[in-house]
Backbone as CSV, one residue per row, in Angstrom:
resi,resn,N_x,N_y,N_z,CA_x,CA_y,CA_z,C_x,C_y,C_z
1,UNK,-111.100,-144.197,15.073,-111.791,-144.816,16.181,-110.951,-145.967,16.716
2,UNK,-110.881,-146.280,18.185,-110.166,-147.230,18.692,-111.183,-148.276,18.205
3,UNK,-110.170,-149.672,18.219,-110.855,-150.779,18.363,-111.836,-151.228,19.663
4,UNK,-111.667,-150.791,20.351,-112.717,-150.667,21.494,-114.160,-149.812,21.097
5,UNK,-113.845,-149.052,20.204,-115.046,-148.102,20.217,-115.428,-148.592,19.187
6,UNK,-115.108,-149.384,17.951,-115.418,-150.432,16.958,-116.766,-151.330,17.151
7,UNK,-115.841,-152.161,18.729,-117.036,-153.050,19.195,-118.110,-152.755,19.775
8,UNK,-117.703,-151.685,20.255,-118.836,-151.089,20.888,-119.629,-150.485,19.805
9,UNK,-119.498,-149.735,18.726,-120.065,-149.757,17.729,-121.321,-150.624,16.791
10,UNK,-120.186,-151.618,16.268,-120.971,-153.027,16.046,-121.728,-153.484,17.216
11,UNK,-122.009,-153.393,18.282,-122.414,-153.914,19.013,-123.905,-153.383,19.519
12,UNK,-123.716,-152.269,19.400,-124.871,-151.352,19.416,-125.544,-151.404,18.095
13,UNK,-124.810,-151.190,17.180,-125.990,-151.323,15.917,-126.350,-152.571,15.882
14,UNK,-125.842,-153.743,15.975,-126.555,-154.852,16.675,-127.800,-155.430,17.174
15,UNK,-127.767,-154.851,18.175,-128.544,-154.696,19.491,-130.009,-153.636,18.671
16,UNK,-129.465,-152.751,18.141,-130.849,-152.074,17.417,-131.253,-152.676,16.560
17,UNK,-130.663,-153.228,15.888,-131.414,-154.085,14.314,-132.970,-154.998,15.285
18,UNK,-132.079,-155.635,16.384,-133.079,-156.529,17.200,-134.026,-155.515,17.861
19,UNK,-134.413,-154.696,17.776,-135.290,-153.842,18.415,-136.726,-154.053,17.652
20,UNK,-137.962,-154.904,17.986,-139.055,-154.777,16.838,-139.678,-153.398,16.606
21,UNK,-139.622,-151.916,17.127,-140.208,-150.911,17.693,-139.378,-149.908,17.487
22,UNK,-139.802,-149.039,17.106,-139.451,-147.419,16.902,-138.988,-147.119,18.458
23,UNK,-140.027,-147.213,19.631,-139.972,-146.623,20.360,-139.090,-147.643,21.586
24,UNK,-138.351,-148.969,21.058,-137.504,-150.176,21.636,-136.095,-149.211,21.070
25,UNK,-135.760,-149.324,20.035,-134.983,-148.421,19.921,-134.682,-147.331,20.058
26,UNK,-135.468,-146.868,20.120,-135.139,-144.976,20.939,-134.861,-144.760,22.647
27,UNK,-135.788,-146.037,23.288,-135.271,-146.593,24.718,-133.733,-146.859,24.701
28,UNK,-133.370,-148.465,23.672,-132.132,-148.672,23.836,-131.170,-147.741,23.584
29,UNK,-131.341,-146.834,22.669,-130.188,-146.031,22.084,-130.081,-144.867,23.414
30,UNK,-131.266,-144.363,24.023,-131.172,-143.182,25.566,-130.267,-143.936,26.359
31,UNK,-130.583,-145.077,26.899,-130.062,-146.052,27.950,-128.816,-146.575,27.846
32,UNK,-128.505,-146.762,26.538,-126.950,-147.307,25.921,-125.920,-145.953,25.793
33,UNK,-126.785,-144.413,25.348,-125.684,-143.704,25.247,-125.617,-142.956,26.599
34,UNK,-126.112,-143.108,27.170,-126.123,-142.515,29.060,-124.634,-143.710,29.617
35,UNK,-125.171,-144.979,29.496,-123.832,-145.495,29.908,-122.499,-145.193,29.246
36,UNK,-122.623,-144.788,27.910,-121.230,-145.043,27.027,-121.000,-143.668,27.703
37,UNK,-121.385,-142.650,27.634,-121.121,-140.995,28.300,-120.582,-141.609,29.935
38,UNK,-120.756,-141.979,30.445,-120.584,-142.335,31.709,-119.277,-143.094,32.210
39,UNK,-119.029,-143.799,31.280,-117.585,-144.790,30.988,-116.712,-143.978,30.168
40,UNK,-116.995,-142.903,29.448,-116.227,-142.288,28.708,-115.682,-143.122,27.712
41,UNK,-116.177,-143.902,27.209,-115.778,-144.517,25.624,-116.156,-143.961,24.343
42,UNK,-117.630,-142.972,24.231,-117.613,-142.273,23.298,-119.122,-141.684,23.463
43,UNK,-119.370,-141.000,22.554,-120.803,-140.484,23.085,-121.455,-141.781,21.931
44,UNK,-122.784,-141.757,21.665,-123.697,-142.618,20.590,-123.605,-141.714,19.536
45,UNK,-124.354,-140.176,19.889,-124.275,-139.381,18.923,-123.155,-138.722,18.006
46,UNK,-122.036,-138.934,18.251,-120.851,-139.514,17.486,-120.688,-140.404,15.925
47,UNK,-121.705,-141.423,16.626,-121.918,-142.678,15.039,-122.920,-142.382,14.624
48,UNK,-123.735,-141.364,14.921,-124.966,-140.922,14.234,-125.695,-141.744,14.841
49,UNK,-126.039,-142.677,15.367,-126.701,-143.827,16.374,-128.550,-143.136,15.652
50,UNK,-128.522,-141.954,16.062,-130.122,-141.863,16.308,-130.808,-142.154,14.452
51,UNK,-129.595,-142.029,13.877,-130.448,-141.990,12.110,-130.676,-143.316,12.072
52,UNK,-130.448,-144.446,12.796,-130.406,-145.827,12.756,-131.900,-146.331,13.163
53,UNK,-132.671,-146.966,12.398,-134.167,-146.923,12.453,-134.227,-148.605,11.678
């Protein structure tokens, strides 16, 4: 993984820890991996993103 896709990494699991809600995180993680697909930096489902609860 590039160091770019690192931070973006950490950054996202991040951002979910702060989520109080099942359904805050399942928002952020749709909305975050639509942009990362879009910029072409990596997909979410890549880091496993969705097992992250």
């Amino acid at each position: 993984m590039s160091d770019l896709s690192n931070c973006v990494e950490i950054l996202f699991t991040s951002l979910l820890a702060l989520m109080p809600t099942i359904y805050q995180k399942e928002s952020l993680e749709a909305i975050l991996g639509l942009l990362l697909e879009a910029t072409g930096i990596s997909r979410a489902s890549n880091w496993g993103m969705a097992t992250i609860r």
